[in-house]
C-alpha positions in Angstrom: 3.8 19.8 -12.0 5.4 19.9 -8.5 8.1 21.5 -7.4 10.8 20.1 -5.4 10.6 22.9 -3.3 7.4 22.1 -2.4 8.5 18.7 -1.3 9.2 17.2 1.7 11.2 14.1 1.4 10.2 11.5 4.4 12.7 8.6 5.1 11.8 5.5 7.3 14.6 4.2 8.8 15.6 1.0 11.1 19.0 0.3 11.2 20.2 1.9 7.5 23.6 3.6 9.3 25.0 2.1 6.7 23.2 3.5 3.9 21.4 6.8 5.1 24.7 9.3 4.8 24.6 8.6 1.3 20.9 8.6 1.1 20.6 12.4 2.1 22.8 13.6 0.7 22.6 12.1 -2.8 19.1 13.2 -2.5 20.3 17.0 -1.2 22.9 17.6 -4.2 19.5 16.8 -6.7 17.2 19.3 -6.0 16.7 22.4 -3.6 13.3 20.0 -1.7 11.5 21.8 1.1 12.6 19.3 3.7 14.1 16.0 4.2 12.8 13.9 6.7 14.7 10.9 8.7 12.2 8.7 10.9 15.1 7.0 13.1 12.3 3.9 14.1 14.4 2.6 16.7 17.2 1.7 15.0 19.9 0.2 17.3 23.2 1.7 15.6 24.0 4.9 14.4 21.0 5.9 11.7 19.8 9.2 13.5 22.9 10.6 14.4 24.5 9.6 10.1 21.2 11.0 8.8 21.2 14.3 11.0 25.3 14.9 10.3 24.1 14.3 6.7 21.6 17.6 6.8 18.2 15.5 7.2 15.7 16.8 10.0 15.5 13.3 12.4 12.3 12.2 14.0 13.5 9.4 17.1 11.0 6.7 18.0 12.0 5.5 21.1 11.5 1.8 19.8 10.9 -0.1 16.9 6.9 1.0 16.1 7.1 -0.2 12.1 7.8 0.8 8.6 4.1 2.2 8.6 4.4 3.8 12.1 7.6 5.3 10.9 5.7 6.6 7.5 2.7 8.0 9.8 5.3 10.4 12.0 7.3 11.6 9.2 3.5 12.7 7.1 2.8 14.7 10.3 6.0 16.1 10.9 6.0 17.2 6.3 5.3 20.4 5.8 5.8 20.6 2.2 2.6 20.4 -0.2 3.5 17.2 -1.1 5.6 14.3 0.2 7.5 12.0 -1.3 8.6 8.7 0.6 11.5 6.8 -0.1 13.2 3.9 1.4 16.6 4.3 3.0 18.4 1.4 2.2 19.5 3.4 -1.3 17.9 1.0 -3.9 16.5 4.2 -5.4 18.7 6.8 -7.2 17.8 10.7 -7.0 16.8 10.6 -11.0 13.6 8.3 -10.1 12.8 10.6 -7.5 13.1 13.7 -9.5 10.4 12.0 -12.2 8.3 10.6 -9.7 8.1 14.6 -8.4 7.6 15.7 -11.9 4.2 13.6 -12.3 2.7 15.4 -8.7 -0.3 17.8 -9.4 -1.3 15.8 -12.7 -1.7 13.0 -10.4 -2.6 12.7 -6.8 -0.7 9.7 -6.1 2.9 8.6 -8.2 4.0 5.2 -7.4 7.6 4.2 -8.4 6.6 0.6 -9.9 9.8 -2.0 -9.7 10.8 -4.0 -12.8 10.2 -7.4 -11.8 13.7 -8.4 -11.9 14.7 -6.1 -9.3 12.9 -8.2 -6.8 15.3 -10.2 -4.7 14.3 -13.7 -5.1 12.1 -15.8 -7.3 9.5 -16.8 -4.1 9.5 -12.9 -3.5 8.9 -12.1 -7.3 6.0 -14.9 -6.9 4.4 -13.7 -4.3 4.1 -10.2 -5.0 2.8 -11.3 -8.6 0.5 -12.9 -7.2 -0.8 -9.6 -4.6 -0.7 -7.9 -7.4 -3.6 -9.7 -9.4 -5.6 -10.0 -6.5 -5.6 -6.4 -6.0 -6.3 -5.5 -9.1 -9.3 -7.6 -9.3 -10.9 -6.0 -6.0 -9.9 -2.6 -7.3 -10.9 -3.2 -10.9 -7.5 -1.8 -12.2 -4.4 -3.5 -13.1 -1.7 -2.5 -10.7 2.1 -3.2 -11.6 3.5 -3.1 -8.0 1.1 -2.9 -4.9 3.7 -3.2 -2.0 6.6 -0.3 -3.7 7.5 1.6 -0.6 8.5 4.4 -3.3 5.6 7.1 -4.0 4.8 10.6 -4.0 1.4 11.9 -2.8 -0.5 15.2 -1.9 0.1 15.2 1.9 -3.7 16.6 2.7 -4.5 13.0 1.1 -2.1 11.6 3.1 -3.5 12.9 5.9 -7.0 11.5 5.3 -6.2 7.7 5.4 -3.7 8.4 8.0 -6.1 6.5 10.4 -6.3 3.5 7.9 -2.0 3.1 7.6 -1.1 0.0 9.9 2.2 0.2 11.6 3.8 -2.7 10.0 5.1 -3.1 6.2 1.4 -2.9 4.4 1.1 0.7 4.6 2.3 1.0 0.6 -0.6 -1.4 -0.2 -2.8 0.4 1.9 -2.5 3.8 0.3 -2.5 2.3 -3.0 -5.9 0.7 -2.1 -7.2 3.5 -0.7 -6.1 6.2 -3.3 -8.1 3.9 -6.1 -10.9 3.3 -4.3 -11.6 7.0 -3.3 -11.1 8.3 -6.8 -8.0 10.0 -6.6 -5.6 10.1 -9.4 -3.2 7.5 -9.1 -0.4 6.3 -11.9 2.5 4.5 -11.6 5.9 4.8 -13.3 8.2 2.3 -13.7 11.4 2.6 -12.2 14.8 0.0 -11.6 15.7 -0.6 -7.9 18.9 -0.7 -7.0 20.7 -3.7 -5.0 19.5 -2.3 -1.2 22.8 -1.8 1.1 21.9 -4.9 4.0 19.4 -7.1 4.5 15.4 -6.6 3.8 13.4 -6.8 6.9 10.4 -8.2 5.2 9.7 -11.7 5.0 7.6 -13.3 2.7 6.2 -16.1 5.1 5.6 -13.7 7.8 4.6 -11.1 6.2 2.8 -12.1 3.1 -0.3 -13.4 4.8 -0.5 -9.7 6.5 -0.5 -8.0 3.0 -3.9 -10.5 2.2 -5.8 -9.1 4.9 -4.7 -6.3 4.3 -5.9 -6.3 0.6 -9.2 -7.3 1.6 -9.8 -5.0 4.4 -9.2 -2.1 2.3 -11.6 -3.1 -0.4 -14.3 -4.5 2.2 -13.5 -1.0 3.4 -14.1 0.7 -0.1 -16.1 -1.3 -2.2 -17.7 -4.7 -0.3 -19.4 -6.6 -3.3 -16.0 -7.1 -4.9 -15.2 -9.4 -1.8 -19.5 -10.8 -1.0 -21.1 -10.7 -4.5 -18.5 -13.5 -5.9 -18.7 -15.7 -2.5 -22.7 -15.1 -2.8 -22.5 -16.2 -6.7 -20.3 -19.4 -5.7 -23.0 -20.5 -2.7 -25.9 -20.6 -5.1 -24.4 -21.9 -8.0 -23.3 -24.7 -5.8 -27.0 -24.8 -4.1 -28.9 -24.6 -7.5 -27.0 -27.2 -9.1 -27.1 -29.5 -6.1 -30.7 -29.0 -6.0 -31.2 -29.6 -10.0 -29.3 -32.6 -9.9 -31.0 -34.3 -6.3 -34.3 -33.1 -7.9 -33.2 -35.7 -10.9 -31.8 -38.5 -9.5 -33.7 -38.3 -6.3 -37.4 -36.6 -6.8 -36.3 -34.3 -3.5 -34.1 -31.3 -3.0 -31.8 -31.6 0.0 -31.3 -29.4 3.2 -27.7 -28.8 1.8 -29.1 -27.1 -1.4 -31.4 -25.0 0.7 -28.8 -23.9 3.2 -26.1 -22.7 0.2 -29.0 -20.7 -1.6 -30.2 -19.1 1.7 -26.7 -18.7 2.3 -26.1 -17.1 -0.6 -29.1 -14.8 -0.2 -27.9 -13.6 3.2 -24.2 -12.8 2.2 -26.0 -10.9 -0.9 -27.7 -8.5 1.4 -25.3 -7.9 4.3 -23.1 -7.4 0.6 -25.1 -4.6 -0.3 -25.5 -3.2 3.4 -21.9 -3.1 3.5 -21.9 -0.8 0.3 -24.6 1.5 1.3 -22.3 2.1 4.4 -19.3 2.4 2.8 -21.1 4.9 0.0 -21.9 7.0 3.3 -18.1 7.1 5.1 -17.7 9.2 1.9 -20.4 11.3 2.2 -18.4 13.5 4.8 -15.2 13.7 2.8 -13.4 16.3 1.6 
């Protein structure tokens, strides 16, 4: 089990002056942690300056990079053995923290999983129920939250898909992906978000379609044939029918039919090239 002293707290911030006072230092009266770190992303009002007067170590960006970009300077400014992210709009309260902390070194990744009523609207609790299947299809596990900001990781893992996080909101689904897929320990415990002080920056239009790709970049990244074998399966199942039926009704199979099979074939094989490559980005891991 880890320690909080062996924890370094990292806190991605973009205009949370409102909320980041109380953030630190809620999370400061819970438990002795090794650090807590304020990524200031840009924010426009008073965040940095609240968060350092509050006892947090600030990290500036000179503009607005991302939630992910934020996450990414805060890993490599951690110097605890493990970090524990945590948004800074207080929705979560220090307790959650504290058992998300408690499941580190049994696990290599603890995501704090939101009830679904906790999301803010009914499109939002839609659409991330709907992520959520897809990715656990690809990944072949169910997962209860994909895109929960909340989670506490080894930071040497961290470290190895830092290169993979992108700078916007996905980074959450991202390491989840990418924790799975390389065999790492990975649980998730439920907790209840709070009401968030403001107004989310993520929107479901804009940002949903971002989260897809996301999802299936990962896994063509990880495990290929999740994403080819089914779109190979479909194309000759199509063909072959098509064929079987022209070849009854007509005496003749069709260019169409031919075209879907061969189709079919060619998405197989580059399916499988695609494994054997990403079998061998893993050779070299630690």
């Amino acid at each position: 089990m880890a320690d909080p002293s062996n924890v370094s707290i990292v806190i991605p911030a973009f205009n949370e002056g409102d909320a980041i006072a109380t953030v630190v230092t809620t999370l400061g009266a819970a438990a002795p942690w090794h650090e807590v770190i304020v990524v200031d992303d840009g924010s426009a009002d008073t965040t940095g300056e609240r968060a350092q007067a509050a006892g947090a170590i600030v990290v500036r960006h000179p503009y607005n990079k991302g939630n992910g970009a934020a996450v990414k300077s805060g890993i490599r400014r951690a110097t605890g053995e493990y970090v524990l992210i945590i948004d800074g709009d207080g929705q979560h309260p220090p307790e959650d923290a504290l058992r998300l902390v408690s499941r580190l070194g049994e696990y290599d990744l603890v995501i704090g999983a939101r009830a679904g009523s906790t999301q803010a609207t009914q499109t939002r609790r839609a659409g991330n129920s709907a992520l959520n299947r897809l990715a656990s299809y690809l990944v072949g596990r169910e997962i209860p939250d994909l895109t929960s900001g909340f989670r506490g990781a080894r930071r040497e893992h961290l470290r190895e898909f830092l290169h993979l996080l992108p700078n916007g909101f996905s980074t959450p689904t991202t390491t989840t992906l990418a924790f799975i897929k390389a065999g790492y320990n990975v649980t998730f415990e439920p907790v209840h978000a709070r009401q968030r002080v403001g107004q989310s920056k993520i929107r479901l239009a804009r940002d949903g379609t971002k989260f897809l790709i996301i999802i299936f970049k990962i896994v063509t990244l990880f495990s290929p044939l999740r994403i080819f074998l089914p779109l190979s399966l479909a194309a000759f199942v199509v063909g072959a029918g098509y064929a079987v039926w022209t070849i009854a009704t007509q005496s003749h199979v069709t260019n169409s039919s031919v075209l879907l099979i061969l189709f079919a074939a060619v998405v197989f094989l580059v399916g499988l090239v695609s494994e054997q490559i990403a079998a061998l980005r893993f050779e070299g891991r630690r």
